[in-house]
C-alpha positions, 0 to 999 in steps of 0.5 A: 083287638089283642096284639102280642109282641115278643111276649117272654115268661121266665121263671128262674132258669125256665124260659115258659114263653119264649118271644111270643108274637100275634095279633087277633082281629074282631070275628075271629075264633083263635084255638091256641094249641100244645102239649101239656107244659107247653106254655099256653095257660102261662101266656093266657094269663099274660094276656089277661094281667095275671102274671107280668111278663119278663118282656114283651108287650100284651095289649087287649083293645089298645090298652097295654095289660101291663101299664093300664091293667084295670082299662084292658081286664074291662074288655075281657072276659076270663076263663081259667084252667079248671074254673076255680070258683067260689065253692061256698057260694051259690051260683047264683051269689057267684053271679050276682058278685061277679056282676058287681064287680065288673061295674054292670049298673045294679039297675042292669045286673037282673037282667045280665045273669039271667041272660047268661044263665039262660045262653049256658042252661043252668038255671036248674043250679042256680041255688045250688052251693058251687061246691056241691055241683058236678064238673060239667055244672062248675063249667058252665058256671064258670064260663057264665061268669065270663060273660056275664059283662058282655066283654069284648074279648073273651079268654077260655081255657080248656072251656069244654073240659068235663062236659059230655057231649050235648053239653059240649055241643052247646058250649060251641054253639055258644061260641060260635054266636058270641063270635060275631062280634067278639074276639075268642081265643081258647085253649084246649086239649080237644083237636076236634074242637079246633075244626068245629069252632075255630077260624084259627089256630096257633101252636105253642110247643117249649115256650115258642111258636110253631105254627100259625094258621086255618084249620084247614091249612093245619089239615093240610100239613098232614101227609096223607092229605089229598090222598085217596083211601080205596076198599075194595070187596075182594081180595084181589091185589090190585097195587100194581094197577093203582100205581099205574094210574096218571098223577100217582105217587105211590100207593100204600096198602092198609089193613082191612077187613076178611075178603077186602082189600083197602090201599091209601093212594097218594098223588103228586102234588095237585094231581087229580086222580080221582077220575082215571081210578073210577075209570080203572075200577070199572074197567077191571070191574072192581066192586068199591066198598069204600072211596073217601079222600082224606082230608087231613089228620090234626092229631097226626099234624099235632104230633109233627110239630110239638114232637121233642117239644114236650116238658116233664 
C-alpha cells in the first residue's frame, strides 16, 4: 500500500534522503527509526506530498504522490512532527473542520468525531481552545484528526511524544487495533515503542537506509544476544568454570552488588548452554540469585548502525 522507489530529497548541497527504497503491506506496523537529522520527517513528508522529491517515486495505494496528490492524501491520515494544530480553534471545530475537509458526508461527520474522540479519550477538551491545552492533549488532538476519516494508511511522527505513560499505554493499544486492517508507519524516538507495536522497522542514518527488518531480528543484532547473564549469591570466582562449559565462548564478568558475583556468559553461535551451566551450579552447589538470557538491546543495536551518521 506504500511503495517507495529510490526516493532522493536535496536541499541545495545537502543530500537529506539519499535513494530510499521499500514497500509497506496491509497489516503492518512500520517503526521508522534514526538519529535526529537523520532523514525521517523529511521522507515522511514525501510520502504524504508535502514536499516533491528531487527523484524517486512515492505511491500510497497505487496512486504516485507526485502525479496524483489529492487521490493518494485521500487514503492517508498524517500526523506531523510536534501536532501543529489550529490554536484558536476548539477541539471540537478543529474536528469538525478536518471532517469537512476530508469529504466525510455532513450527514456522517457527528458520528466520525464522536467515534474518534472517544478511541483517543478527549472528550473532557473538547470545548477547550487548542492553545490552552497541555502537549499530551495537543497529541491526542492531533493524532484524532488523523483518523477522523478512517484512512487506510496512517503517517505519524513521533505520535507518543509528550505523553505519560497511561496515555502512552493507550495511544499503542490504539495503534495495535487500528493495525488490522491499515498500514501505520510511525516515527519515534522511543526504541521501546518499536518492541511494543511494531512488526517492523527500518532504519534511516545520513539520509540512507541501513537496516530493514523484525524487531526481533534488530535484537538479534545485538552482540549480547543469546548470551546468558549469571549472579550468583557469593563471591566465589567461578570464571574459570563458566569457561569450561561445552558450546562456551568466553565469559565476561559484571559489576555486582556487595557479596555477589554476576558474569555475562556468551556462547558459540547456536550453542545451547543452558543445560550444562545448571548442571554445573549444582554441582559446585552455587546459590543462583539471578539467571536470564539476554534477548537483545536495541538501544545498543541503534548505536551500532547510526554510529558517525549523525548531523550537526
Amino acid at each position: 500500500m506504500i511503495e517507495i522507489q529510490h526516493l532522493t530529497k536535496r536541499f541545495g548541497a545537502l543530500t537529506a534522503v539519499d535513494d530510499v527504497t521499500f514497500d509497506v503491506g496491509r497489516g503492518e506496523v512500520l517503526g521508522f527509526l534514526g538519529p535526529n537529522g537523520a532523514g525521517k520527517s523529511t521522507t515522511m513528508k514525501m510520502v504524504t506530498g508535502f514536499l516533491d522529491p528531487t527523484s524517486g517515486t512515492a505511491r500510497v495505494c497505487g496512486h504516485d504522490v507526485t502525479k496524483d496528490p489529492i487521490a493518494a492524501q485521500k487514503r492517508i491520515g498524517y500526523l506531523p512532527e510536534g501536532a501543529p494544530l489550529y490554536g484558536d480553534m476548539t477541539a471540537l471545530g478543529l474536528l469538525k473542520f478536518v471532517a469537512e475537509a476530508r469529504g466525510i458526508p455532513s450527514g456522517e461527520r457527528k458520528a466520525a468525531i464522536e467515534r474518534v474522540v472517544s478511541r483517543v479519550h478527549i472528550e473532557e477538551v473538547l470545548r477547550r481552545r487548542i492553545d490552552t491545552l497541555s502537549k499530551g492533549f495537543k497529541r491526542r488532538v492531533g493524532l484524532a484528526q488523523a483518523i477522523v476519516h478512517d484512512p487506510d494508511v496512517l503517517i505519524l511522527d513521533e505520535p507518543t511524544d509528550g505523553l505519560d505513560p497511561n496515555q502512552k499505554h493507550d495511544v499503542r493499544q490504539l495503534i495495535l487495533e487500528m493495525s488490522k486492517d491499515k498500514v501505520i508507519v510511525l516515527s519515534t524516538h522511543i526504541l521501546e515503542e518499536v518492541s511494543a507495536v511494531c512488526t517492523r522497522a527500518i532504519i534511516i542514518a545520513h539520509g540512507k537506509l541501513r537496516f530493514d527488518g523484525t524487531p526481533a531480528e534488530l535484537q538479534a543484532m545485538d552482540p549480547a544476544h543469546g548470551a546468558v547473564t549469571l549472579t550468583l549469591d557469593g563471591a566465589q570466582d567461578a570464571r574459570e568454570a563458566l569457561t569450561g562449559i561445552a558450546g562456551v565462548a568466553r565469559v565476561e564478568p559484571l559489576d555486582a552488588p556487595e557479596g555477589h558475583t554476576r558474569y555475562r556468559i556468551y556462547p558459540n553461535e547456536d550453542a545451547a548452554i543452558l543445560g550444562g551451566l545448571s548442571s554445573l551450579a549444582h554441582q559446585r552447589g552455587w546459590e543462583v540469585d539471578h539467571l536470564s538470557v539476554e534477548s537483545g538491546r536495541l538501544d545498543e543495536v541503534f548505536r551500532t548502525v547510526t554510529a558517525g551518521n549523525e548531523r550537526s
